[in-house]
ROTIMAR-536316 format. One line per 4 residues: their letters; for each residue x, y, z of N, C-alpha, C. Coordinates in Angstrom, 2 decimals. Layout:
# residues N
A = X/Y/Z/X/Y/Z/X/Y/Z; ...;
This chain:
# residues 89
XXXX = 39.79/20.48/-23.85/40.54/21.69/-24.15/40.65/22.55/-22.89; 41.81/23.32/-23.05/41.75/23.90/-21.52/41.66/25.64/-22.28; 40.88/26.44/-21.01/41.26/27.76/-21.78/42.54/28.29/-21.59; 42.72/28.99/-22.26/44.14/29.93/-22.63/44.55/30.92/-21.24;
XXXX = 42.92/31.22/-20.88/43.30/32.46/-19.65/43.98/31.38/-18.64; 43.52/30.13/-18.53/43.83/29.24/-16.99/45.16/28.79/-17.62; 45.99/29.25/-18.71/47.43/28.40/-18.64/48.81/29.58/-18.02; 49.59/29.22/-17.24/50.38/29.74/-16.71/51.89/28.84/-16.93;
XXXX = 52.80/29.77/-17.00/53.81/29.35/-17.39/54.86/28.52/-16.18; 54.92/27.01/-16.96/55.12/25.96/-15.84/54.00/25.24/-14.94; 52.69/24.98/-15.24/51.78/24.43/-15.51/51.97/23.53/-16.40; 51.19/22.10/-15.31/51.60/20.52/-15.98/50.09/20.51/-16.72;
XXXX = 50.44/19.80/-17.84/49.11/19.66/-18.60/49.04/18.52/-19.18; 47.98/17.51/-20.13/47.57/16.55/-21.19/48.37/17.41/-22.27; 49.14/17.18/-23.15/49.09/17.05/-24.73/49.23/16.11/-25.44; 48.30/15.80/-26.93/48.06/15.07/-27.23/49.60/15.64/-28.61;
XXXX = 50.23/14.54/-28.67/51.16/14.47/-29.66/51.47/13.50/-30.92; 50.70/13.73/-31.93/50.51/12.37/-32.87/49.47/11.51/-32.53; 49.61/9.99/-31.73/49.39/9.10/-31.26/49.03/9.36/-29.59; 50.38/9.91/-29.37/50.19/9.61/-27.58/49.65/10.93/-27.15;
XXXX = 49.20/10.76/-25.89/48.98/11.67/-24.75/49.73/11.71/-24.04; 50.98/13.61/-23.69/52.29/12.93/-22.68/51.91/14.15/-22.05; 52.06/14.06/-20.62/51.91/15.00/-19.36/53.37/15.59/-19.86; 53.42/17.02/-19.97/53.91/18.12/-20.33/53.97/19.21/-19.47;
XXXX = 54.70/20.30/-19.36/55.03/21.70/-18.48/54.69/22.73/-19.48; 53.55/23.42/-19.32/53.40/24.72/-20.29/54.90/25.72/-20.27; 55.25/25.41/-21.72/56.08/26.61/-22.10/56.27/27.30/-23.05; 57.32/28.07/-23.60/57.03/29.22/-24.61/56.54/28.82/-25.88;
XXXX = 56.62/27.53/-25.80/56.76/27.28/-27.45/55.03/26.77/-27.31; 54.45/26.74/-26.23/53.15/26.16/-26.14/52.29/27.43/-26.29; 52.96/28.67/-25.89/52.26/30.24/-25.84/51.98/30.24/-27.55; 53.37/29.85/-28.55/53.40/30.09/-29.21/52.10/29.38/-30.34;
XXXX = 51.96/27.97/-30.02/51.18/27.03/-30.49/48.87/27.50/-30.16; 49.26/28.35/-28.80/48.03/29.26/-28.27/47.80/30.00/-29.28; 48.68/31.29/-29.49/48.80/32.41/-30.31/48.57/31.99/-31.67; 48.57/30.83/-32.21/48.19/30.43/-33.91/46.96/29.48/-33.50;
XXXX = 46.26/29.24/-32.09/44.78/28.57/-32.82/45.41/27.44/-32.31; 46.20/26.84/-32.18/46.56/25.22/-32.12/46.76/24.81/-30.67; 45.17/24.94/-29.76/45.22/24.77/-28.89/44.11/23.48/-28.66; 44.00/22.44/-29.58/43.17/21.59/-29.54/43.63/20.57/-28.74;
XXXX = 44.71/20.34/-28.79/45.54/19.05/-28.19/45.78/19.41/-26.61; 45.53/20.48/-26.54/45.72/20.58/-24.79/44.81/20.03/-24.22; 44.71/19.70/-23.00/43.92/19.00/-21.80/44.24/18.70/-20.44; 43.12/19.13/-19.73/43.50/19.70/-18.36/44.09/18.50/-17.27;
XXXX = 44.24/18.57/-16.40/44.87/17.69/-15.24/43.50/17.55/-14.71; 42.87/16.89/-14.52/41.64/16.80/-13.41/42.29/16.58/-11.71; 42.10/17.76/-10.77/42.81/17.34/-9.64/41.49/16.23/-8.67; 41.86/15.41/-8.68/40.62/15.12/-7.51/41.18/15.06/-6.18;
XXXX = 39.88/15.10/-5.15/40.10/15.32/-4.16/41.59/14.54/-3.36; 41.35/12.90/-3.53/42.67/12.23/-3.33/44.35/13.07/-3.56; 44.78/13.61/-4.86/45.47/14.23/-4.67/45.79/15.72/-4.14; 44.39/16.39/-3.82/44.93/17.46/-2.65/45.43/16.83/-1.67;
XXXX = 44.67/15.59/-0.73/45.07/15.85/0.10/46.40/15.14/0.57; 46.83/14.49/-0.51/47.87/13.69/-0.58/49.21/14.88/-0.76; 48.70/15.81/-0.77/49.53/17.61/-0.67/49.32/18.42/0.27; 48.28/17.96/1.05/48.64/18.31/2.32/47.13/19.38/2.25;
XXXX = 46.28/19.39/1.34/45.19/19.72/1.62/43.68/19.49/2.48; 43.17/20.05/3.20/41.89/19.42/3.72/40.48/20.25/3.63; 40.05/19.74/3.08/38.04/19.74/2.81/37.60/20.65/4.18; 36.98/21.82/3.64/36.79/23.01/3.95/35.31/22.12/4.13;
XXXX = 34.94/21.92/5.42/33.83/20.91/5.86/32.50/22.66/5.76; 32.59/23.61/5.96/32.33/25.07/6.46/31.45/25.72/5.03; 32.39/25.05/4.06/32.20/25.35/2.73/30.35/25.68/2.19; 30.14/26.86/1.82/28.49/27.35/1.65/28.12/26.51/0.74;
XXXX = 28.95/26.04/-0.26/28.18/25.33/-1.58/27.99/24.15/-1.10; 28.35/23.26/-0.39/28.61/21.62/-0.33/26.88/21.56/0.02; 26.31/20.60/-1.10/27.42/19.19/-1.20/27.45/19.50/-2.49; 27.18/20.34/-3.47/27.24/20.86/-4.74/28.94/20.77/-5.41;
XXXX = 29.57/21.50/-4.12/30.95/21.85/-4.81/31.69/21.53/-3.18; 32.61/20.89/-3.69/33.79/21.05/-2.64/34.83/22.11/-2.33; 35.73/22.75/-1.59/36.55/23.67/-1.02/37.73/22.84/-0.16; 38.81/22.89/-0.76/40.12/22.49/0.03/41.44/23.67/-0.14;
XXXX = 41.37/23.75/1.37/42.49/24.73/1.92/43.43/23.88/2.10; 45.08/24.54/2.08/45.82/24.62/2.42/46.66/25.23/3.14; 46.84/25.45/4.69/47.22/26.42/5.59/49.02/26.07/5.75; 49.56/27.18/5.89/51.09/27.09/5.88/51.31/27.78/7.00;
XXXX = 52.51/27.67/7.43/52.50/28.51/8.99/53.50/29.64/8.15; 53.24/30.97/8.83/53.90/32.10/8.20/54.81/33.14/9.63; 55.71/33.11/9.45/56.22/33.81/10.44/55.89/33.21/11.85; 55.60/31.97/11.86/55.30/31.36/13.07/54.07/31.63/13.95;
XXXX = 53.94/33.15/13.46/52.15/33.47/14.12/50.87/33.18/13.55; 51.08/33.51/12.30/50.10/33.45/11.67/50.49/32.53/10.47; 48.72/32.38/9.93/49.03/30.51/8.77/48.38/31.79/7.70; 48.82/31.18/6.32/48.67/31.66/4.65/47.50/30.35/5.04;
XXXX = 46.61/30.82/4.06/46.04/29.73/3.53/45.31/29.96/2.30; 45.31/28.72/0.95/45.37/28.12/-0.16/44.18/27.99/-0.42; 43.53/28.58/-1.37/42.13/27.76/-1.36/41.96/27.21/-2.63; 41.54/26.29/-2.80/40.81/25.14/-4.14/39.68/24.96/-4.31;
X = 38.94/25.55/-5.16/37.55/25.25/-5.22/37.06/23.92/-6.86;
């Protein structure tokens, strides 16, 4: 089950429908299915590390928790001077 606070609108998710399990895009009608309790069939995406970095993420080697928990940034170049950067914990 995923919680309600972590769903955002257009967020890929598990729902379980009948029989199958079909990777889905949170939308209104899923707020709506939240709002009555019928949030059993949801289920989260597990990201593992492979697909950060297959997005262009890299392992925050710096990271205080490791080897407990991992940290992957994503740095973007911004105005050419300075980089945004993404964090994933």
């Amino acid at each position: 089950m995923i919680k309600p606070a972590e769903l955002r609108l257009g967020n890929y998710m598990l729902q379980k429908i009948n029989t199958r399990i079909k990777f889905v895009q949170f939308d209104y009608p899923h707020f709506e299915l939240l709002s009555k309790g019928e949030d059993k069939d949801f289920h989260q995406i597990v990201l593992k590390a492979e697909i950060l970095e297959s997005c262009g993420f890299t392992e925050n080697k710096d990271y205080a928790l490791l080897p407990q928990a991992r940290e992957f940034v994503l740095s973007l170049p911004y105005m050419a001077t300075r980089l945004m950067k993404f964090v994933h914990t």
